[in-house]
VORO-506989 format. One record per residue (C-alpha): y negated, x, z; residue in three letters. Coordinates in Angstrom, 1 decimal. Example, Ala and Ser with C-alpha at 12.3 -4.5 7.8 and 13.67 -1.06 7.14 Angstrom:
residues 2
((4.5,12.3,7.8),ALA)
((1.1,13.7,7.1),SER)
This chain:
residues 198
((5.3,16.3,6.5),UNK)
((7.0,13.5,8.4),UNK)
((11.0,14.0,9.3),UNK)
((12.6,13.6,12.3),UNK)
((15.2,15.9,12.2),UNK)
((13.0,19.4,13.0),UNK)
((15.9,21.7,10.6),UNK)
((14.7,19.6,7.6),UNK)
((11.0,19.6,8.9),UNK)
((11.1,23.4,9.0),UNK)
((12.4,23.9,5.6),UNK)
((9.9,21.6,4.1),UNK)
((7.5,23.5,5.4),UNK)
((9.4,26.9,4.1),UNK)
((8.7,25.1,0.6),UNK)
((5.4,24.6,0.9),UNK)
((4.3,27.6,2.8),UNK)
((6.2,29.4,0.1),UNK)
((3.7,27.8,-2.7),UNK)
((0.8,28.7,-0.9),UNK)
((0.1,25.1,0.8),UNK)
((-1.1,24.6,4.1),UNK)
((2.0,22.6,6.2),UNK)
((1.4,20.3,9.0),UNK)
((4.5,18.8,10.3),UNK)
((5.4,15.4,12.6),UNK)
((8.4,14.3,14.0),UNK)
((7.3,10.5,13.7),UNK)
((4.1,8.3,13.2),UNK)
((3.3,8.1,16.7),UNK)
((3.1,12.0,16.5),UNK)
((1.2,11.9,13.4),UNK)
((-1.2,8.9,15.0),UNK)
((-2.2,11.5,17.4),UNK)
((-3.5,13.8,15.3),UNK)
((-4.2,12.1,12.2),UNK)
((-4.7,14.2,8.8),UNK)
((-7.6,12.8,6.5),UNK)
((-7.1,15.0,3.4),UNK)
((-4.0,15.8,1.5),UNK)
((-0.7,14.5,0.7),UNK)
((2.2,13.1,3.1),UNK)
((5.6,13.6,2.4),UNK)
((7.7,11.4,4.1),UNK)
((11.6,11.1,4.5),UNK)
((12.6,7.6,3.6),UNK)
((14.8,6.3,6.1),UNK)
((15.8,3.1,5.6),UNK)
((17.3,2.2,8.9),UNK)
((13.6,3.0,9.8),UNK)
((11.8,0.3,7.7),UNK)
((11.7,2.9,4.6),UNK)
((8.6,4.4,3.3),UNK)
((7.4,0.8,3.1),UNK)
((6.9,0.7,7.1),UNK)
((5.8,4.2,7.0),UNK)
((2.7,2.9,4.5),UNK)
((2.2,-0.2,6.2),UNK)
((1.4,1.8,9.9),UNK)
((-0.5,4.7,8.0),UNK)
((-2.8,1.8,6.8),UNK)
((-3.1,0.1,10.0),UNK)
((-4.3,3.7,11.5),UNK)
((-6.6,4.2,9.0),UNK)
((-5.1,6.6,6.9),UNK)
((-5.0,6.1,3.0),UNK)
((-3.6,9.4,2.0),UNK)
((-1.1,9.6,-0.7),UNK)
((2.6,9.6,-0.2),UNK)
((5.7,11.5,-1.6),UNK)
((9.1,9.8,-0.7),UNK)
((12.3,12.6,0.0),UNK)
((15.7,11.7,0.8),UNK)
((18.9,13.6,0.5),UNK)
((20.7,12.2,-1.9),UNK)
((18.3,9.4,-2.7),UNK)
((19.9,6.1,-4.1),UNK)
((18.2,4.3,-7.5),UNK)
((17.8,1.3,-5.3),UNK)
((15.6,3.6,-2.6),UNK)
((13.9,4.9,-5.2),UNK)
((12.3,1.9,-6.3),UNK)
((11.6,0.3,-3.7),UNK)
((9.9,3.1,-2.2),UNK)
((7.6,3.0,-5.6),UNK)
((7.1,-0.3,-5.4),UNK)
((5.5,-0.2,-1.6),UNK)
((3.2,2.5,-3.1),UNK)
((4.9,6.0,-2.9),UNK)
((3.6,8.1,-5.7),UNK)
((6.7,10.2,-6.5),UNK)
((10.4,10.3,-4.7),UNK)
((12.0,13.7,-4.8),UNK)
((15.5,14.8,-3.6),UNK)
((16.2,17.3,-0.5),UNK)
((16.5,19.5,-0.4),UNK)
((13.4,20.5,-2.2),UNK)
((13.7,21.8,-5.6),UNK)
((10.4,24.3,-5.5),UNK)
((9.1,24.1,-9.2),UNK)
((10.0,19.8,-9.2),UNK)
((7.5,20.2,-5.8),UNK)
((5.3,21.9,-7.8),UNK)
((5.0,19.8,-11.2),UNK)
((4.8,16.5,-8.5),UNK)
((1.7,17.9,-7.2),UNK)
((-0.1,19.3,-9.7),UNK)
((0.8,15.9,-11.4),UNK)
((-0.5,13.7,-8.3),UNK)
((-2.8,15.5,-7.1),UNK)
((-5.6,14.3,-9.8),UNK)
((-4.1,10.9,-8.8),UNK)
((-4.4,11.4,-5.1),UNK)
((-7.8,10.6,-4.1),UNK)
((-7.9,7.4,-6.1),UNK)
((-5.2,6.4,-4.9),UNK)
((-6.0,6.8,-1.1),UNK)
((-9.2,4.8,-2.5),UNK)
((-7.1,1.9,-4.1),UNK)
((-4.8,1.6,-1.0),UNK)
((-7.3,1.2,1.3),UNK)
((-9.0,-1.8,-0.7),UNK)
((-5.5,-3.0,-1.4),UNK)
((-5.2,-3.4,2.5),UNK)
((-8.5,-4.4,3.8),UNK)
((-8.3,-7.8,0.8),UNK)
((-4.8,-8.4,2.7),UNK)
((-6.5,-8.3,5.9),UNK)
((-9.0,-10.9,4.6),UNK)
((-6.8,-12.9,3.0),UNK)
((-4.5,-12.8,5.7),UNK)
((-6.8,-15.5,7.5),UNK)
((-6.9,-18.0,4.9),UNK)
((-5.2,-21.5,5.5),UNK)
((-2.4,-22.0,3.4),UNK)
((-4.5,-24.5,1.4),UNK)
((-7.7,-22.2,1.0),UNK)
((-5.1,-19.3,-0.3),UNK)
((-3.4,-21.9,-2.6),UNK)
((-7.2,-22.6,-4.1),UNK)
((-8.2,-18.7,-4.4),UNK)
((-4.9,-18.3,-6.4),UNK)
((-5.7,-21.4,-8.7),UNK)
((-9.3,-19.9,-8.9),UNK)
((-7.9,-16.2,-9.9),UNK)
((-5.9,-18.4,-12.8),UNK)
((-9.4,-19.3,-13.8),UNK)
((-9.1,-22.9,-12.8),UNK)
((-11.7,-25.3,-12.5),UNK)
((-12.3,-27.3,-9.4),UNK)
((-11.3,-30.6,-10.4),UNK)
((-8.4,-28.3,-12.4),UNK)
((-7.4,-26.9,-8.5),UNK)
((-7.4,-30.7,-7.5),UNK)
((-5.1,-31.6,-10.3),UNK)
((-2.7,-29.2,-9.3),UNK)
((-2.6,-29.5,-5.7),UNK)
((-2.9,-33.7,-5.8),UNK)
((-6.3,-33.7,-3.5),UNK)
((-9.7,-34.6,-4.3),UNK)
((-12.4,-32.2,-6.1),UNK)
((-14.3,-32.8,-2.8),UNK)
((-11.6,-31.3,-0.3),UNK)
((-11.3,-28.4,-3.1),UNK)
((-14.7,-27.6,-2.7),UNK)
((-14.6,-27.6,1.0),UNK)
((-11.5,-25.5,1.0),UNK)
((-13.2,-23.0,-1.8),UNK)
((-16.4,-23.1,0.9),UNK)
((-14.2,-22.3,3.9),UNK)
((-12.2,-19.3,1.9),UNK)
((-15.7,-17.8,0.5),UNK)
((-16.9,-18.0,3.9),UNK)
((-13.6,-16.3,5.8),UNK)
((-13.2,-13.7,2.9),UNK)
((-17.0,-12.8,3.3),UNK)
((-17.3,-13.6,-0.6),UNK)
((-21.0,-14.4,-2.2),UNK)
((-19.4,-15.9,-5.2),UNK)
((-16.2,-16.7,-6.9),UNK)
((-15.6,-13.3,-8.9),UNK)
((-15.5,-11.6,-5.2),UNK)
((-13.1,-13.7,-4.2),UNK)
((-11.2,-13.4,-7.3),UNK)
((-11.4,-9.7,-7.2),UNK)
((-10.5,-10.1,-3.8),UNK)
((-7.2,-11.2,-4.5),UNK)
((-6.6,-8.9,-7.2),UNK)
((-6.9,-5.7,-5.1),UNK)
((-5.0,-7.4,-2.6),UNK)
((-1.8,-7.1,-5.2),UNK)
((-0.7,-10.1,-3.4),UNK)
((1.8,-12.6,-5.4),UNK)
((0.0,-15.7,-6.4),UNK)
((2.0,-19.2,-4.3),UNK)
((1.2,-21.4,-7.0),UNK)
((2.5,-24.4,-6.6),UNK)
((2.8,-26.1,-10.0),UNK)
């Protein structure tokens, strides 16, 4: 359980105690860097002046840690709500913490939880990958995932099927891909939006 303010830390951790779960609570990241968990479920206040859950996922990925995340807030705001979904937060509950909503949430997740810390961790290892492409290589792996031939890719971005091919080279090379269906798969895990240029 991540919150900086330690009166809402503690009565997280009331809750869960409560329902029989083991509690470890952080003030911040840097705290939680220090002793990193590598089972279980983080629950996370969403503070927006903070970066949001969004930053919160980001750093856990960065320190290795692909464990699931629950979003609270007091008084969340639809708008918080989805965005916390959207940067990967597997549920968003309201402080403070209604005991049997807590309960049903992880029951619910928890079948969801470890392939979820699986999924997150390829999603952010293919960013990392792609993350070194040329602007031009990622425009021809996102013309690729569309299923597009090479002299197709050199249609659409008005260069020759022979700079395509060295570009698709220099991308399967950098992304450490044997053939294009890697690549492809690649990009897919990566849930990165395609910059098609049509």
């Amino acid at each position: 359980m991540i919150d900086s303010c330690s009166r809402q830390r503690a009565d997280l951790a009331r809750v869960g105690f409560a329902l029989g779960h083991h509690c470890e609570v952080y003030g911040d990241l840097s705290e939680l860097s220090a002793h990193p968990p590598r089972e279980g479920i983080i629950i996370a206040r969403d503070t927006a002046e903070e970066g949001g859950v969004g930053m919160i996922l980001e750093r856990l990925g960065r320190l290795g840690i692909w464990l699931p995340l629950i979003a609270v807030e007091v008084q969340p705001r639809p708008n918080r709500i989805v965005e916390a979904i959207k940067s990967g937060a597997l549920d968003y509950l309201a402080l403070p913490l209604d005991p049997e909503r807590f309960t049903r949430c992880l029951s619910r997740i928890g079948k969801e939880a470890e392939e979820f810390g699986a999924a997150r961790r390829r999603m952010i290892e293919a960013r990392d990958r792609i993350s070194t492409l040329s602007t031009r290589e990622r425009e021809v792996l996102d013309w690729l995932a569309e299923g597009s031939s090479n002299k197709a890719i050199a249609r659409e971005l008005e260069i020759s099927p022979r700079t395509v091919e060295i570009h698709r080279a220099n991308m399967m090379n950098k992304l450490g891909a044997r053939h294009a269906a890697e690549a492809v798969r690649l990009q897919l895990e990566a849930k990165l939006e395609p910059k098609l240029r049509a």
